[in-house]
Residue frames relative to the residue before (quaternion, step in Angstrom):
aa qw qx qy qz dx dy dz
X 1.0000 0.0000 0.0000 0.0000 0.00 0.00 0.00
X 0.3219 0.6819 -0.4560 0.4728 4.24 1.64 -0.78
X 0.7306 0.4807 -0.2881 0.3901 3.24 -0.05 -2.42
X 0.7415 0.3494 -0.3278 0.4697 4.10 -0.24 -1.40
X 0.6514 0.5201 -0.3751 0.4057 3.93 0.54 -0.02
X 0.6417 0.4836 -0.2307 0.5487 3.18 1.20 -0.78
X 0.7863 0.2622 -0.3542 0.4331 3.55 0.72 -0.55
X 0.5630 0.5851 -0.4300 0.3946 3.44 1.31 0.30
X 0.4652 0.5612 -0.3554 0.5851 3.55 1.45 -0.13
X 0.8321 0.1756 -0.3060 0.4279 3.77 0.06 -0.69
X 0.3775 0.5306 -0.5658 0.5059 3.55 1.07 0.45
X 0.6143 0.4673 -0.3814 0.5086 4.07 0.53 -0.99
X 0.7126 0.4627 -0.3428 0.4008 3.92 0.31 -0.64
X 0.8359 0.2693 -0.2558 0.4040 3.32 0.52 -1.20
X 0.2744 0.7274 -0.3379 0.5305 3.47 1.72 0.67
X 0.4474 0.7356 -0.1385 0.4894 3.17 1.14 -1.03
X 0.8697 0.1500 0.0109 0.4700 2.39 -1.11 -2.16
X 0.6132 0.5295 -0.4396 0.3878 4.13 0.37 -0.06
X 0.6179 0.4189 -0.3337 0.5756 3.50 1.16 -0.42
X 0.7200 0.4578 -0.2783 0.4410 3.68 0.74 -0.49
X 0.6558 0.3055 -0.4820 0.4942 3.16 0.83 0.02
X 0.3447 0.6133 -0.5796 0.4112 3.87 0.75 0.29
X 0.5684 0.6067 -0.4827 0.2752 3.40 -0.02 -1.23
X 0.7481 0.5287 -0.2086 0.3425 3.81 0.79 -1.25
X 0.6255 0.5673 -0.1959 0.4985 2.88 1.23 -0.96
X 0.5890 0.4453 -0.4640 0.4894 3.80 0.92 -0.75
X 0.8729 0.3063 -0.2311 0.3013 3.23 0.32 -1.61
X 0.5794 0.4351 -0.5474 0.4187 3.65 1.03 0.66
X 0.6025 0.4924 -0.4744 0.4116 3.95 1.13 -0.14
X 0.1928 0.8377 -0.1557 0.4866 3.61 1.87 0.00
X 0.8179 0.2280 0.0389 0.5269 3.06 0.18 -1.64
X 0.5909 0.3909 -0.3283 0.6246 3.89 0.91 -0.91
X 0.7183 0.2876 -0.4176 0.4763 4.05 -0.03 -0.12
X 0.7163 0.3638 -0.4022 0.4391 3.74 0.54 0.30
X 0.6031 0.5191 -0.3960 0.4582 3.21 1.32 -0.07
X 0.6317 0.5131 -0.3642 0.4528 3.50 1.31 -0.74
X 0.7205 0.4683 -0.3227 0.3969 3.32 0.88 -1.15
X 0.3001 0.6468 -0.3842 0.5865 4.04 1.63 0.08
X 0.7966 0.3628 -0.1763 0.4502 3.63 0.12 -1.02
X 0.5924 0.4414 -0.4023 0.5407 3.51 0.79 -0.47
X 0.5424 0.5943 -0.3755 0.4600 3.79 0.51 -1.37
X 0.8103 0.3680 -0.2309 0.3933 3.55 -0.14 -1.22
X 0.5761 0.6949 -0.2963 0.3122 3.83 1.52 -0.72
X 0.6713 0.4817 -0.0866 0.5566 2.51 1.61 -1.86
X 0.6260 0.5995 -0.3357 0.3689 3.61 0.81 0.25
X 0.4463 0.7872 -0.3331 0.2649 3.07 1.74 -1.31
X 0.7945 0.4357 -0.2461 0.3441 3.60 0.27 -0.98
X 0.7223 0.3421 -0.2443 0.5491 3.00 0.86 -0.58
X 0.6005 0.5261 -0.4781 0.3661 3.29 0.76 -0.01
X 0.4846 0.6383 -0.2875 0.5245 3.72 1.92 -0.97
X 0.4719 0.6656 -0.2615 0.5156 3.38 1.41 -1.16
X 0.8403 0.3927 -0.1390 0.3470 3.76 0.47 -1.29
X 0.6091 0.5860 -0.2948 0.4457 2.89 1.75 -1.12
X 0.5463 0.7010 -0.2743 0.3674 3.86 1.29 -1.00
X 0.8027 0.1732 0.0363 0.5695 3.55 0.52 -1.99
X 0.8026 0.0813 -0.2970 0.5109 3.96 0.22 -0.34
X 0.6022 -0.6075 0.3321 0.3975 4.15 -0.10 0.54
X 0.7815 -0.3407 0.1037 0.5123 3.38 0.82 1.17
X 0.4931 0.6701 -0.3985 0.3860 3.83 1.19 0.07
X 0.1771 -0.6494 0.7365 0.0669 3.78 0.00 1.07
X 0.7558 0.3057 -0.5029 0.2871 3.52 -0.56 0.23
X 0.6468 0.3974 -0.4093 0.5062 3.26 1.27 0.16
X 0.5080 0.5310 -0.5211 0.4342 3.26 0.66 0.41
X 0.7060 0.2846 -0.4291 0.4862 3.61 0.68 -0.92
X 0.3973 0.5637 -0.6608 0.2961 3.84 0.54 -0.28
X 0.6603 0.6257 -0.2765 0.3099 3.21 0.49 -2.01
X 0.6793 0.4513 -0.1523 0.5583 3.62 0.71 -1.31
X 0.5982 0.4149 -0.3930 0.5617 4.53 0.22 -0.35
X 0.8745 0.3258 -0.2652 0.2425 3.15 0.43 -1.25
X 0.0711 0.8824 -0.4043 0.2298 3.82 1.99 0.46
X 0.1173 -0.6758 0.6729 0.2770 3.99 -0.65 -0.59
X 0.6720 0.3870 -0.4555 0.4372 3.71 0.90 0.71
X 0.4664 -0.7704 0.3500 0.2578 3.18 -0.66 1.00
X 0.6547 0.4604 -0.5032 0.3259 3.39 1.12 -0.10
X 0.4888 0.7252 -0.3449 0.3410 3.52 1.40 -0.32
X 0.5828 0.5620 -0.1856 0.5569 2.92 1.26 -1.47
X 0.7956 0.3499 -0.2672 0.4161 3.78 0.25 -0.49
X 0.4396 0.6951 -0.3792 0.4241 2.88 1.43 -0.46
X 0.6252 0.6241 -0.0745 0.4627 3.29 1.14 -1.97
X 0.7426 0.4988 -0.2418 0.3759 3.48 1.18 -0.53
X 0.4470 0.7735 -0.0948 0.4392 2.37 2.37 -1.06
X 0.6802 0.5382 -0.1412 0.4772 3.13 0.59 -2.04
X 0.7956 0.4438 -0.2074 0.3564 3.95 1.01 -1.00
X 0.5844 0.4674 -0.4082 0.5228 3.46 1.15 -0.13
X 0.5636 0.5416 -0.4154 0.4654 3.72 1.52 -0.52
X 0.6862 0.3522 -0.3227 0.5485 3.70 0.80 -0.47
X 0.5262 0.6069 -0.3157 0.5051 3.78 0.42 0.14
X 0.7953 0.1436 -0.1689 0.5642 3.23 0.60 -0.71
X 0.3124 0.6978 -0.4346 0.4759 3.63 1.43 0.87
X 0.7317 0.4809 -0.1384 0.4629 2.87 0.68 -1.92
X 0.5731 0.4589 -0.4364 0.5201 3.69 0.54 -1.27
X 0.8461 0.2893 -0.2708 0.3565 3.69 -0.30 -1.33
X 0.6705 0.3995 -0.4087 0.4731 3.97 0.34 0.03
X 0.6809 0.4175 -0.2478 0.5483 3.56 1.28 0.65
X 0.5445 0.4657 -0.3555 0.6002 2.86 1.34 0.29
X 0.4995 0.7628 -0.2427 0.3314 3.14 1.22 -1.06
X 0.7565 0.5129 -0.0515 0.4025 2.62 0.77 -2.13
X 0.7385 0.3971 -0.1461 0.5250 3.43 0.99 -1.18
X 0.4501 0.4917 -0.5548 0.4978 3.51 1.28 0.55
X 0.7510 0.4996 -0.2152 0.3742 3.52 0.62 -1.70
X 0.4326 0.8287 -0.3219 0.1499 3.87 1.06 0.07
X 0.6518 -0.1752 0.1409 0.7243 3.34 1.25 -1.25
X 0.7764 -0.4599 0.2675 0.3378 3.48 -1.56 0.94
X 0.7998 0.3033 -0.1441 0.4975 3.72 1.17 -0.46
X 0.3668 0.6258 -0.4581 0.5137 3.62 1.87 0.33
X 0.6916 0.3715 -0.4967 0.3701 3.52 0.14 0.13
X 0.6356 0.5064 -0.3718 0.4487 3.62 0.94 -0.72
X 0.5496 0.5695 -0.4044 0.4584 3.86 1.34 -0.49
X 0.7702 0.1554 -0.3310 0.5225 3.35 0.15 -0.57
X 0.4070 0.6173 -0.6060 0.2935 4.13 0.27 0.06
X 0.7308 0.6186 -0.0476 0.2846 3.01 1.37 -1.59
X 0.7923 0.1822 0.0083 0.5823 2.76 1.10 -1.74
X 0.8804 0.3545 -0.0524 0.3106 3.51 1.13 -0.60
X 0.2460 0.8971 -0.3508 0.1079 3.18 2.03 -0.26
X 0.3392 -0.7237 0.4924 0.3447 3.30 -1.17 0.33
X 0.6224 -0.5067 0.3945 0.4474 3.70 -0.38 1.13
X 0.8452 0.2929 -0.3083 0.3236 3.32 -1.04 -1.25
X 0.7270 0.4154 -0.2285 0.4967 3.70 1.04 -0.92
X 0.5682 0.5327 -0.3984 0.4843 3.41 0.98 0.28
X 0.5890 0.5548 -0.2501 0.5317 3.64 1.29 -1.27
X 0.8406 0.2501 -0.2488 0.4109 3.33 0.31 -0.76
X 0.3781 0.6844 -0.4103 0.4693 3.38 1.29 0.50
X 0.6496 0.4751 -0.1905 0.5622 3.35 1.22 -1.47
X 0.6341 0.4777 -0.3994 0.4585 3.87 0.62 -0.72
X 0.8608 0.1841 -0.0880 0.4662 3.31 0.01 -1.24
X 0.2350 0.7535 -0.5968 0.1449 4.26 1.48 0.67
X 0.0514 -0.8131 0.5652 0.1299 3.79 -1.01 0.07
X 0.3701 -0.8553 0.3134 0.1823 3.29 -0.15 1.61
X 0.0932 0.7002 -0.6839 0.1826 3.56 -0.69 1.31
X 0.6851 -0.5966 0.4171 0.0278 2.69 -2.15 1.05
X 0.0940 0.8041 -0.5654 -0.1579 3.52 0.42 0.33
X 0.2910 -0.7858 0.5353 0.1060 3.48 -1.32 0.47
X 0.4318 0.7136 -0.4420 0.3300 3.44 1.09 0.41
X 0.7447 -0.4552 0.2468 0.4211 3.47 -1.37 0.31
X 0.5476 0.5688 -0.4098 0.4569 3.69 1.16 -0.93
X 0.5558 0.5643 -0.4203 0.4427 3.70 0.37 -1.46
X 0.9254 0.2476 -0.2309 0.1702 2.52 -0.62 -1.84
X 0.5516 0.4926 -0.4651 0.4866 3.77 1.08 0.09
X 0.5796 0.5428 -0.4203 0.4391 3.86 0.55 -0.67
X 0.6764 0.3995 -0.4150 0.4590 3.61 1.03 -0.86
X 0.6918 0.3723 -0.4418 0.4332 3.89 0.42 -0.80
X 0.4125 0.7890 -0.3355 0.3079 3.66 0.78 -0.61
X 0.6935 0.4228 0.0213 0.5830 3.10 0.93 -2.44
X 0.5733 0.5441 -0.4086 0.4564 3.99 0.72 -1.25
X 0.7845 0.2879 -0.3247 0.4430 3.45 -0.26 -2.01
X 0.4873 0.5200 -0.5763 0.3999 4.39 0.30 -0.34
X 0.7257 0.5494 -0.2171 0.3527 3.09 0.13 -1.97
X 0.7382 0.2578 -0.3507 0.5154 3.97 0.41 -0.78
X 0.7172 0.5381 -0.3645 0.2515 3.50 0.46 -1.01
X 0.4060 0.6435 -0.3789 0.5267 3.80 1.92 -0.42
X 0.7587 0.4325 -0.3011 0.3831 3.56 0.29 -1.40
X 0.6015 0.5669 -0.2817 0.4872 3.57 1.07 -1.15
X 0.8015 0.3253 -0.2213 0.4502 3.79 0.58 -0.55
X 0.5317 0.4804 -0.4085 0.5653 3.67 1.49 -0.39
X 0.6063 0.5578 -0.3990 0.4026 4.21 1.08 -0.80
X 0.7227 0.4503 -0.2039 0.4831 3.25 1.03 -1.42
X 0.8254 0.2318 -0.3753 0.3523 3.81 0.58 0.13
X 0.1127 0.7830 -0.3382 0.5097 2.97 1.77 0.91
X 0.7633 0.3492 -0.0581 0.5403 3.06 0.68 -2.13
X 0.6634 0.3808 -0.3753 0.5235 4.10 0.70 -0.62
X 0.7767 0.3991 -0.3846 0.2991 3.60 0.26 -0.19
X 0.4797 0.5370 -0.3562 0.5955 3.46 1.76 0.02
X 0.7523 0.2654 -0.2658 0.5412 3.95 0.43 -0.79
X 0.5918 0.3111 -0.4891 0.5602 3.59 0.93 0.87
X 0.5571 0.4612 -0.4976 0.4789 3.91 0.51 0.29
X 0.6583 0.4067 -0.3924 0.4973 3.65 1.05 -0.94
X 0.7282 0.4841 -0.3590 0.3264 3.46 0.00 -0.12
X 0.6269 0.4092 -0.3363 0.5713 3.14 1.25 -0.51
X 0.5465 0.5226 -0.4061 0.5132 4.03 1.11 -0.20
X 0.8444 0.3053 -0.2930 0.3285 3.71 0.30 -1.08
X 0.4382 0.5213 -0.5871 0.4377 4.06 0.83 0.49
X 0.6919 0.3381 -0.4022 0.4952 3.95 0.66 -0.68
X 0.6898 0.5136 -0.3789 0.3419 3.62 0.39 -0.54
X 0.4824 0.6685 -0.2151 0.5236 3.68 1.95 -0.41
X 0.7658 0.5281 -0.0965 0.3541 2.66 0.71 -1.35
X 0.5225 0.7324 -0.1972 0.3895 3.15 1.82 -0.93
X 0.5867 0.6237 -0.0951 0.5077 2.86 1.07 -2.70
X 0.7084 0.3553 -0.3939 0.4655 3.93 0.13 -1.30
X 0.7086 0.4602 -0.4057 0.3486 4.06 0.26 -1.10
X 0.6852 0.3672 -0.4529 0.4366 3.95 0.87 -1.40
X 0.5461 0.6008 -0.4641 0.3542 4.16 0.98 -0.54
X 0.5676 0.6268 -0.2863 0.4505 3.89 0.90 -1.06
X 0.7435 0.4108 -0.2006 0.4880 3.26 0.28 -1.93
X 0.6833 0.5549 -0.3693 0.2979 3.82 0.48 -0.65
C-alpha cells in the first residue's frame, strides 16, 4: 500500500511541474500578442501621425485638438476617432514597456496587472507548449514540490479529521452494543 502512495505523490509532482512549466509559455504567448497588438496600434496611427508631422511639428494631440475642435461633425468625430486610436497606443506601448523591463516584470504584470482583453484572448486561443529554459524549468519544480506537497497535507488532514470523527463516534457506538448486550 507505501508503493501506491509513493506513486501517487510523484504523479502529484510531475503534475505540478507540467502545469508549471506552462506558466511560461502563457506569459511569453502574452507578451508576442501585446507586442503584436502594439504594432497594429502604432500602424493604424501612421497616417495621421504623418498627418501631424506635416501641420503641427509632430504633436498628434494637436492634430486631434485641431480635428474636436472642427464645426463639422464628421471631422469632429473623426477627431474622436483618431483619440481612442492614440489611447489605446499609449495604454499598449506602456504596457509593453513594463512587460519588457526585467526577466520577471513580465510575470508581474501577467499576474498582477494584465490587460484584460489581451489576457482573455491569450486564454482562448493559449496553446500548450513546453518551454525548457532555466525560468520554466524551476517554476515547474517550484509549482510540482507546492502542488504535491498541498495534496499530501489536504489528504492527510482529510485523513486526521475522519479518524478523529471515528473515534469520537465509536465510544458512543460501544457503548450502545455493551447496554442492548446487558439489557438482553
Amino acid at each position: 500500500m507505501k508503493s501506491v502512495f509513493d506513486y501517487l505523490r510523484l504523479v502529484l509532482f510531475v503534475s505540478g511541474v507540467l502545469l508549471g512549466v506552462q506558466v511560461p509559455a502563457f506569459v511569453d504567448q502574452y507578451g508576442q500578442r501585446l507586442d503584436a497588438h502594439t504594432t497594429e496600434a502604432q500602424l493604424s496611427l501612421a497616417e495621421f501621425q504623418r498627418d501631424a508631422d506635416r501641420f503641427f511639428g509632430g504633436d498628434l494631440n494637436k492634430l486631434i485638438e485641431h480635428y474636436q475642435a472642427s464645426p463639422d461633425a464628421v471631422i469632429n468625430a473623426g477627431g474622436q476617432s483618431i483619440q481612442v486610436l492614440y489611447d489605446r497606443y499609449q495604454l499598449l506601448s506602456s504596457a509593453l514597456v513594463q512587460f519588457n523591463q526585467t526577466a520577471y516584470s513580465s510575470f508581474e504584470q501577467v499576474a498582477l496587472a494584465p490587460l484584460e482583453d489581451i489576457r482573455q484572448e491569450v486564454w482562448q486561443q493559449f496553446s500548450h507548449t513546453i518551454m525548457l529554459d532555466t525560468r520554466a524549468i524551476a517554476i515547474g519544480l517550484v509549482l510540482g514540490l507546492l502542488f504535491s506537497m498541498l495534496c499530501e497535507l489536504t489528504l492527510v488532514a482529510c485523513g486526521k479529521c475522519c479518524q478523529h470523527g471515528y473515534r469520537a463516534l465509536k465510544p458512543k457506538a460501544a457503548k450502545a452494543n455493551a447496554s442492548n448486550s446487558s439489557s438482553s
